[in-house]
Every structure is written in structure tokens, then in C-alpha cells.
N, C-alpha and C positions, 0 to 999 in steps of 0.2 A: 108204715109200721114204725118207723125208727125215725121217721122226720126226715130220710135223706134227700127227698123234694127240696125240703127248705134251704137246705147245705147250698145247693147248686144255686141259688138267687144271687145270693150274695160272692160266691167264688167268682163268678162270670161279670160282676160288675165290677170287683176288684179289679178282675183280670183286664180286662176293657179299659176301664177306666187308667189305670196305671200304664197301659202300653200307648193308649192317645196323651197322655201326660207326656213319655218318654219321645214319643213322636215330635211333641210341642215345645221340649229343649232340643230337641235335637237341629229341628227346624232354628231355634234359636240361635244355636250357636253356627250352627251354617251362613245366618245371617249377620252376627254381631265377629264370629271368627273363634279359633281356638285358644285364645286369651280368657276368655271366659270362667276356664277351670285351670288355670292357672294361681300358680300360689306367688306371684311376686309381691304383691303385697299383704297387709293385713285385709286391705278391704276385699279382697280379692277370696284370700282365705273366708272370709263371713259370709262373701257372697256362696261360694261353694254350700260350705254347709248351711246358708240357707235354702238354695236350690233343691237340695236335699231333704230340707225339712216340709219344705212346700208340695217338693213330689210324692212324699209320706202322708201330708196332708188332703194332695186330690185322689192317690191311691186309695184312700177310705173315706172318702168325702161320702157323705148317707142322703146329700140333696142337689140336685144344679148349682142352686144359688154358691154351695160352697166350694162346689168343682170349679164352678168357672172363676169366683175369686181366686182361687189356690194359681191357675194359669194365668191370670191378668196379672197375679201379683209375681209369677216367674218373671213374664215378659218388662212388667215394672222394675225386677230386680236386673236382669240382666241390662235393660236400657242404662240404670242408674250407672252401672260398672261401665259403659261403653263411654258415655258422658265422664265420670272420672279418670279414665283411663288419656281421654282426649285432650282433657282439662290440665291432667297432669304432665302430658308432654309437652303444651301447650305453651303453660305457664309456672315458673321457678316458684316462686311464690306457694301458689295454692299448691304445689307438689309438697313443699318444705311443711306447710300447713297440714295435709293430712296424710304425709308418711312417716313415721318411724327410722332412726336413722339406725343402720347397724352399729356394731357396738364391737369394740377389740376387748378379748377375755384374754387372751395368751400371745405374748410376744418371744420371739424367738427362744422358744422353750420354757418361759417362765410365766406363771399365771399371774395375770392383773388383781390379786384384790378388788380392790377400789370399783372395778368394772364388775366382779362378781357379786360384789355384795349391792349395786346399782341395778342392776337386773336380776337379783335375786335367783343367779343360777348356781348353784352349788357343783361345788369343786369334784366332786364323783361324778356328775354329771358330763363334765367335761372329758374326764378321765374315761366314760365309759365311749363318748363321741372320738375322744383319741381312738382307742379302743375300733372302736367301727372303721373306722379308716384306716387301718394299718398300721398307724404309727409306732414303729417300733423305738424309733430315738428323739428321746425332746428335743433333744440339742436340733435336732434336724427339721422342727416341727416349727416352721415363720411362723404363722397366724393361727391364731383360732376366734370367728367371727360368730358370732349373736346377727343374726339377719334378722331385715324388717318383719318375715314371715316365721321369726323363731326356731327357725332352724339354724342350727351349730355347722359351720363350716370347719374343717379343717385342712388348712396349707400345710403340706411339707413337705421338702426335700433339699436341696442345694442352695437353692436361691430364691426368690420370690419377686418378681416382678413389680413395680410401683403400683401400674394401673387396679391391681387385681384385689389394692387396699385404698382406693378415691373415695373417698364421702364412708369413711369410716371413721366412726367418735374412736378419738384415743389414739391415733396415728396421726404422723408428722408428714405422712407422706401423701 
């Protein structure tokens, strides 16, 4: 009467289809490890939300042909990450090649210019990252870091440890 035959064809293959996808990272990452969905890098980050974009894509896939590409091409993406991942511990080199180096905005209470307007993060933006992390006194506030995966760290309290600013642009230390 109302066509709710029809409704049910397509809910059930959604359904289906998107839980054997789910199935097929999951398998994945059991395989390749928990690093997978991990954001320490940029590629890391891409890979994420491509995995995402691909599970989106076999969830409504309307043929095989495009289902099983959608899952060759997880398994392709996830291999790629496992391969860089390997590469980059590997080798100095191709690490410095395709990561991102963190970046110092704010040194013991005073914002970098120079570093904000290089990574194009605005100064409210830092203030609102202060902001999140407690920081009640600049003075008290060592670092504030631009990581490779674009997220804003904030150090502060008494002292700050050398290691905890290694292979940071803009630090002596």
C-alpha cells in the first residue's frame, strides 16, 4: 500500500553491508595493530578519515563491484600506513621526508609571533588552547607546541623538562 516492502531491501543491505565492512577493519586492525587509528601523524590523521570515508562508501555501495573495491581499497590503505609507519622508524631520512615538524608558539609565557604567523594559528586560538588546559598563569606556562597532527599542546607548571621539547622548530633545547 505504502511501498513499505521496498523500504526493507535496502535497510538490510545497508545494515549488512556496513556491519561486514566494520567486521573487515576490525579484522584489520587486529592485524596491522592499534596504531592504525592513531593520530601521531598527519598521514595517520588522513588515513583515519579516509577509512572513514571508505566505510561510508561500502555502507551504500548499490553493486559488488563497488563493495569490494571500497574493502580492497581499506585493506590498501591500511597496508600503506603499516609500510610508512615501518619506513619511518626505519629510516631518518624518509621520516624528516614525510613528517611535519612541531612547531613552538609560546615560550615561557610569551607568544612567538614569528611562529604564529608561519603556521597561520591565531593568537585567540592559543588563548582558547590555554584556556582548555587550565592554565591560569602565563608566567607558569614553558611551551605551547603546534604538533605534527595539529593539535596545540600546552606545558605548564614549575619547570619543563628538556626532552619533552626534542625535535621542536624554535627551541634551543
Amino acid at each position: 500500500m505504502f511501498g513499505l516492502l521496498e523500504i526493507w531491501e535496502p535497510v538490510a543491505r545497508g545494515g549488512v553491508l556496513t556491519v561486514v565492512a566494520l567486521a573487515w577493519i576490525v579484522a584489520l586492525v587486529r592485524i596491522i595493530g592499534l596504531r592504525s587509528f592513531s593520530k601521531m601523524t598527519s598521514f595517520d590523521f588522513v588515513a583515519t578519515v579516509a577509512a572513514g570515508s571508505l566505510l561510508a562508501t561500502a555502507a551504500t555501495s548499490d553493486s559488488w563491484r563497488a563493495y569490494v573495491q571500497a574493502l580492497v581499497a581499506l585493506g590498501a590503505l591500511f597496508a600503506a600506513q603499516y609500510i610508512m609507519a615501518r619506513l619511518r622508524r626505519s629510516s631518518e631520512a624518509f621520516a624528516a621526508g614525510v613528517e611535519n615538524e612541531p612547531l613552538l608558539l609560546m615560550r615561557d609565557g610569551v607568544m612567538i609571533e614569528a611562529a604564529l604567523a608561519k603556521s597561520r594559528v591565531a593568537r585567540s586560538d592559543v588563548i582558547a588552547k590555554l584556556r582548555e588546559a587550565n592554565a591560569l598563569d602565563l608566567a607558569k606556562v614553558r611551551a605551547v607546541v603546534l604538533e605534527t597532527t595539529g593539535d596545540i599542546s600546552v606545558l605548564h607548571g614549575d619547570r619543563i623538562d628538556a626532552i619533552l621539547l626534542e625535535g621542536v622548530h624554535g627551541t634551543k633545547a
